[in-house]
N, C-alpha and C positions, 0 to 999 in steps of 0.2 A: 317600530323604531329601528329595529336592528336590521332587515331589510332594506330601511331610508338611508342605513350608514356605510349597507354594501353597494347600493345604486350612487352615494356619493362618492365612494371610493372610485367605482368604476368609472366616474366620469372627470374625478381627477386624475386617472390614469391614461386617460384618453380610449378606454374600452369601452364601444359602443354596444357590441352585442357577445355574447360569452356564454358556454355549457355553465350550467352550474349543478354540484354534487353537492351532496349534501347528508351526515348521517345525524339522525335522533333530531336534536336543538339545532343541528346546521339544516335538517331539512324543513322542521320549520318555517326556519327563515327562508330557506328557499323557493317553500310553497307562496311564501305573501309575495317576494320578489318578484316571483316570475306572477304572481295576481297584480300586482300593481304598476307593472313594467313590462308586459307582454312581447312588447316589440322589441325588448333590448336580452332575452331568453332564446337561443338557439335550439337548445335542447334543456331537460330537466333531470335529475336524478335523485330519486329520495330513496333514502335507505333508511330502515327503520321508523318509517314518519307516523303520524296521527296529525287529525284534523281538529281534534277539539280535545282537550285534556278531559278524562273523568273521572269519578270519583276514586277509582282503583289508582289512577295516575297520579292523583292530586296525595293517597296517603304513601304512594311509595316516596314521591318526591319531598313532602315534607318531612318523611323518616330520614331524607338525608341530610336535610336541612337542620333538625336535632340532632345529628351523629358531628356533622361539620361544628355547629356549635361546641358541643361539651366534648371535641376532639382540640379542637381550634386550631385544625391543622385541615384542608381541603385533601392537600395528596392522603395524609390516611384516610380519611373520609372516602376516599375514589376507592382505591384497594380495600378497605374493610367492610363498607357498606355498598358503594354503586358496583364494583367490579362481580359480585354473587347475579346481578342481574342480568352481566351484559356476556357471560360465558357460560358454556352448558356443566353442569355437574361431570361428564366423561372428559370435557376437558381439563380440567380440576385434578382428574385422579389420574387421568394417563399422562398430562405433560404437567407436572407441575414446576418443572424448571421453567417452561415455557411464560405460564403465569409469573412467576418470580421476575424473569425477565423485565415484561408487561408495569411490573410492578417497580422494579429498579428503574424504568424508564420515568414512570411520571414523579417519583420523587428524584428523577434529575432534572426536571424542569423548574422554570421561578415560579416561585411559590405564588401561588394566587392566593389571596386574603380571604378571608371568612364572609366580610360585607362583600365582597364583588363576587361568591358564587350566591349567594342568599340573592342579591339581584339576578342573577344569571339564572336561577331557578327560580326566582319567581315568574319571568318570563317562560318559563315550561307550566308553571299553575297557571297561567293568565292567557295561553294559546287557544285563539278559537279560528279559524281561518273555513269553518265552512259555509260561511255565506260566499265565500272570494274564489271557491276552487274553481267554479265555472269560467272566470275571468281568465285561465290558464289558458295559454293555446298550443305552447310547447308542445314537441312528442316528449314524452313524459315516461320514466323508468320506475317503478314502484320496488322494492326488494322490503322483506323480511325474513328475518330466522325464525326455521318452522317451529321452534323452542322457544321462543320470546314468549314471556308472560308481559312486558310493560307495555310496548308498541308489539302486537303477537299478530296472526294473520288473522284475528278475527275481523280486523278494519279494513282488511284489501278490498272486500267486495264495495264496503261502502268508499272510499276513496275512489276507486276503479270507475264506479257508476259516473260522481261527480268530476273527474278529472279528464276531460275529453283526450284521444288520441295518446291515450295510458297503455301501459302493459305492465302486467306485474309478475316477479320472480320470488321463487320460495326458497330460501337456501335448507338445503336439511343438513340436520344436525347442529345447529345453530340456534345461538340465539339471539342478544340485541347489535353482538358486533359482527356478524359475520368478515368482515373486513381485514377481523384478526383473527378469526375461527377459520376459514377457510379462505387464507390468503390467495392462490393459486383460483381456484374457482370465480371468487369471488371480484378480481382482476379481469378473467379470461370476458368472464361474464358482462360486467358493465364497460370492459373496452370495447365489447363490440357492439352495445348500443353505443355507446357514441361515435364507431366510426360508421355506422351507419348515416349517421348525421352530422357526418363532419363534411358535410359538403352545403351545409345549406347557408353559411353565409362565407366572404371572403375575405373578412376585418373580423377575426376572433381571436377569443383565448378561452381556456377552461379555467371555473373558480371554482374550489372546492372551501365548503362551507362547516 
C-alpha cells in the first residue's frame, strides 16, 4: 500500500521515472516499488533493508510498540527505546552531545500520534517482499551497519542472491543509521552509486524514502 501511494504521488507529480533511496521502513517500500514498477525505477538504494520480517524483528518491533503505548508520546518512544538500536554503544559514549542533538531534533518535529506509528509498525511486522525481489531490475545499492543487530549483515547474502544487478556495502562501525553514524562516508559512498547511474534516464529525479 505504501509503495501504491509513492507510485501515485509520482504520477501526480508528473515523475515518470526517479532513483529511489531508501532507509529501514523507506527501504521496504522501496523494495515493493521498484517490484511492482520496474520501468518507472532508475536506480535503487536500500539502506538497512530485509525481505521478510522475523521472528527477532517482529519482538524488537512490538517492544516498541508497548513503550509508544504506555509512553503515549512516539518522539520518547524513538529516543528511549528505537534510538539504543539504531546507534552503536561507542557512539553513545564518545559523542553524547551528538546523540542529544539527534534527540532534540525529533522532539522538534509534529508530533506523530500513538495510532498512526502502531499502523506504521505494523506494516514493518507484516513485510514479506521475498517472492517480489526477482521482479527488480534496477541496479540496485544494498548497505548495512556492520553493528546492526535488527536488519544486521546477516540478510545481505540472501538479499544479494535474490536482487539481480545488486551490490552490497558494509559500513563499519555502524549500526542501523549509518546515515547518521558516518555521515561523510556514508554520503561520499552512495553519491557515487548514483552517479554512476545518473545517466540512464533523461526525465528524472531522486525520491528518498
Amino acid at each position: 500500500v505504501l509503495a501504491d501511494d509513492v507510485a501515485a504521488f509520482m504520477q501526480s507529480v508528473g515523475l515518470s521515472r526517479v532513483h529511489i533511496s531508501g532507509l529501514s521502513l523507506g527501504a521496504a517500500v522501496g523494495m515493493w516499488l521498484a517490484a511492482k514498477h520496474p520501468t518507472r525505477v532508475i536506480s535503487l538504494s536500500l539502506h538497512s533493508p530485509w525481505a521478510k520480517t522475523d521472528p527477532f524483528q517482529t519482538a524488537v518491533v512490538e517492544s516498541w510498540q508497548i513503550v509508544a503505548k504506555a509512553l503515549g508520546n512516539v518522539s520518547e518512544m524513538i529516543i528511549r527505546a528505537l534510538f539504543p538500536w539504531c546507534f552503536t554503544p561507542e557512539l553513545y559514549n564518545e559523542n553524547p552531545e551528538y546523540i542529544q542533538s539527534l534527540a532534540d531534533f525529533v522532539r522538534s518535529r509534529p508530533a506523530q500520534s500513538v495510532a498512526s506509528f502502531i499502523q506504521q509498525s505494523n506494516a514493518v511486522l507484516a513485510h514479506d517482499a521475498e517472492a517480489q525481489l526477482h521482479r527488480i531490475t534496477a541496479p540496485t545499492l544494498i548497505t548495512f551497519g556492520r553493528q546492526d543487530i535488527v536488519t544486521s549483515p546477516r540478510l545481505a547474502d540472501g538479499l544479494k542472491q535474490r536482487v539481480r544487478n545488486s551490490e552490497v556495502l558494509i559500513f563499519e562501525g555502524c549500526s542501523h543509521a549509518p546515515i547518521y553514524e558516518k555521515v561523510e562516508e556514508f554520503n561520499t559512498k552512495t553519491l557515487a552509486f548514483l552517479l554512476r547511474h545518473s545517466g540512464a534516464a533523461t526525465s528524472a529525479a531522486g525520491a528518498r524514502l
